[in-house]
C-alpha positions, 0 to 999 in steps of 0.5 A: 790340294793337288792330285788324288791317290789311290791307295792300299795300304803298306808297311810303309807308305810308299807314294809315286808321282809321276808326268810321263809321255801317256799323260803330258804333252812332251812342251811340258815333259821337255820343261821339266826334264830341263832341270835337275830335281834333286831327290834330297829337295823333296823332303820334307816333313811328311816325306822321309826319303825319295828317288827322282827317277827323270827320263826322256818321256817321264819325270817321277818321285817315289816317296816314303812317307811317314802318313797316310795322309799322302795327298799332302806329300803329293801336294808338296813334291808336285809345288817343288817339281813345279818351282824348279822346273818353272811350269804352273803348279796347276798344269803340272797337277792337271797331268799328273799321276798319283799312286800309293801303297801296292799301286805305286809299287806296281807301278815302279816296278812296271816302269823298272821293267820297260812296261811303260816306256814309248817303246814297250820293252825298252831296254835303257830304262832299268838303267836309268832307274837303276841310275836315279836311285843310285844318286839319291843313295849316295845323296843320303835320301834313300830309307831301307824300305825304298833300298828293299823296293828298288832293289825288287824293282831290278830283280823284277825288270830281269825277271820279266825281260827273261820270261817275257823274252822282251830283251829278244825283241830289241824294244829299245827306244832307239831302236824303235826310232831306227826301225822309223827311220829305216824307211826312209834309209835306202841302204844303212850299210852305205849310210853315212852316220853321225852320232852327236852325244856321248852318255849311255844313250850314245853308246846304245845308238852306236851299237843298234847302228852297227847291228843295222850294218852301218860302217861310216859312222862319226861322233861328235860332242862340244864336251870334248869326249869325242875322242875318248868315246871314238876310240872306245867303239873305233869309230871316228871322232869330228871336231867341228859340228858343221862340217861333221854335218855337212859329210853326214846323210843321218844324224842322231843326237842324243844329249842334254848338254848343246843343241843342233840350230839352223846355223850349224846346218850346212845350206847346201840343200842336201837330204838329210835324215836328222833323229832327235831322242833328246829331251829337252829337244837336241835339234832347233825347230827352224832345223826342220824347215830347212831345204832337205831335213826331215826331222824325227823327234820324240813327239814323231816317234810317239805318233807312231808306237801305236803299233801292235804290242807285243804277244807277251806284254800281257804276260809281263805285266802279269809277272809284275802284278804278281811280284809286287804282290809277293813284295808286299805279302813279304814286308807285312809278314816279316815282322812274324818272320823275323819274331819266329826266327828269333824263337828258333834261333836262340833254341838253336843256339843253347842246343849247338852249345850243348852240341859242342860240349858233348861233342868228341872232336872239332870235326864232329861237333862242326858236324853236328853243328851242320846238321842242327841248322840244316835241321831249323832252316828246313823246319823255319821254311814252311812256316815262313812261306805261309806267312807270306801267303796269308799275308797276301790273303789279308790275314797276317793277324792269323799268323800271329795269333797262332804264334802266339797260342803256340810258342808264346810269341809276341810280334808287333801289331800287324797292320790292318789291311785288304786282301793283295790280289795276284794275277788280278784282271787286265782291265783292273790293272790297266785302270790302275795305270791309266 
């Protein structure tokens, strides 16, 4: 068996497997991140539906399982990554990070929320989640409990971005690495720049350079996109590698598709700041011994994101502790909800129907009609609201039974599970995600 999860139990199971920059040497981040992992190839006989959620610094699935023995969906999803990517299944198992239940929501909704990223707060990486899962949807290995949980997951990166105002402080990994590299930059406003890649993390480099001042910047790509891209953000397009290099003072690249070697270099010995953010790596490693290149890769970057964090951090993982505890109150007591909406609602309906036979005219009977579900809506609110806080509780049986007694409300069995504490201790949640 590989790996061990912690586990607290869900309506549905919901498991995380992930390698990331915090667990693995980025040698075996760059192996796996080489490959595709098709969400749909992690399926399987105990694993209904998953989103491959693969970055820069960190390759993960989120699972639906159909058992709670979910160590063996583990096992399985880590020999798949394993295979694919061509790495021992043991060294993939040995840096690993196994959550199920309300630990691998939280942990999803922390990552969604640029809480685990490099760079605290970085920016992309909604964008990218958001992207993954949109990629098993269409690829049909999604399940309407991972559509519920990914779509909480983007409403909770918002939510903490606007609270924690960690957007304001432009905590993006690119930015990040120029804030790096500004202290070898004399002046970025006379700065020749090349940019070599043209997906999102382009366009995002393109942006944070100009708000730095940069003027002179050129973009190149061996895709044939460079014009297109250039035109788009009115810069200047370069058609051949070497010589785009040879003009530039900075380079950065940020592409899966080609990498920069010694021999696209010009050997004019000339001081050149070159700043990979590709992973697999964009820039050869003989690059960096060539006479006047200085190299900063994401290995570098990461030597040096032990700075202070920032004040609101903590503030934010609180946001996201809480949120997934109201996302797992509100699945538990939806079987309830729903039960004693179907009470109300179809008590509704004979009434409106009466309404509207007794009514005097169209517009008084659409009145009345108004006025009655205004009437259940405010009636249905509360009941719905506590339902969800004993759910929380670990008390969502009460809920029922008291259904039940009073209305004679019949509702699936609740599951059986533990209190799901908000707001829980810094060092708990810390534990959980180490």
């Amino acid at each position: 068996m590989i790996g061990q999860a912690r586990s607290v139990r869900l309506p549905f199971m919901l498991l995380s497997v992930s390698v990331s920059h915090r667990t693995a040497g980025f040698d075996l981040l760059e192996r796996l991140s080489g490959v595709e992992h098709p969400a749909a190839a992690m399926l399987g006989e105990d694993i209904r539906g998953a989103v491959v959620v693969s970055t820069c610094n960190r390759v993960e699935a989120y699972l639906d399982v159909t058992t709670e023995l979910n160590a063996q969906a583990a096992d399985a999803v880590l020999r798949r990554i394993a295979e694919t990517a061509g790495v021992p299944a043991e060294e993939l198992a040995a840096q690993a990070v196994i959550d199920a239940g309300q630990e691998a929501l939280r942990h999803l909704f922390a990552v969604t929320a640029g809480l685990e990223s490099l760079a605290v707060g970085e920016d992309e990486i909604a964008g990218q989640v958001r992207r993954a899962y949109d990629t098993a949807r269409a690829g049909g290995s999604t399940t309407p409990e991972l559509d519920r949980a990914f779509q909480r997951a983007a409403k909770v990166s918002r939510e903490v971005r606007a609270a924690a105002d960690l957007g304001h402080h432009g905590r993006s990994l690119v930015q990040f690495a120029l804030g790096l590299a500004s202290h070898r930059v004399t002046d970025w406003r006379a700065a020749r720049v090349l940019v070599v890649g043209t997906g999102n993390y382009a366009a995002t480099t393109i942006q944070a350079l100009r708000g730095l001042g940069v003027a002179d910047l050129t973009v190149y790509s061996a895709t044939g996109r460079a014009d297109a891209f250039a035109e788009r953000y009115a810069i200047r397009p370069a058609h051949d590698l070497g010589a785009a290099l040879a003009a530039a003072e900075v380079v950065v690249t940020c592409t899966r598709a080609y990498t920069v070697t010694a021999e696209h270099v010009p050997g004019d010995g000339a001081r050149r700041l070159v700043i990979d953010l590709g992973l697999p790596r964009n820039v050869a490693a003989e690059v960096a011994r060539l006479p006047g290149i200085e190299l900063l890769d994401l290995e570098i970057i990461a030597a040096h994101t032990g700075v202070p964090e920032l004040v609101t951090e903590q503030d934010a993982r609180t946001l996201v502790r809480d949120a997934a505890g109201r996302f797992v109150a509100e699945q538990l007591a939806a079987p309830a909800v729903v039960a004693l909406r179907r009470h109300v609602f179809d008590a509704l309906d004979g009434e409106i129907a009466r309404a509207e036979a007794r009514a005097g005219s169209p517009e008084a009977a659409a009145e009345t009609v108004e006025a009655l579900r205004h009437l259940a809506g405010v009636l249905l609110h509360t009941p719905s609201e506590r339902a969800r806080a004993l759910a929380a509780d670990g008390r969502v049986a009460d809920f029922e039974a008291a259904l039940t007694m009073l209305f004679g409300i019949e509702t699936a069995e609740a599951a059986s599970v533990a209190p799901l504490p908000l707001s829980a201790p810094p060092e708990a949640s810390q534990a959980a995600g180490a």
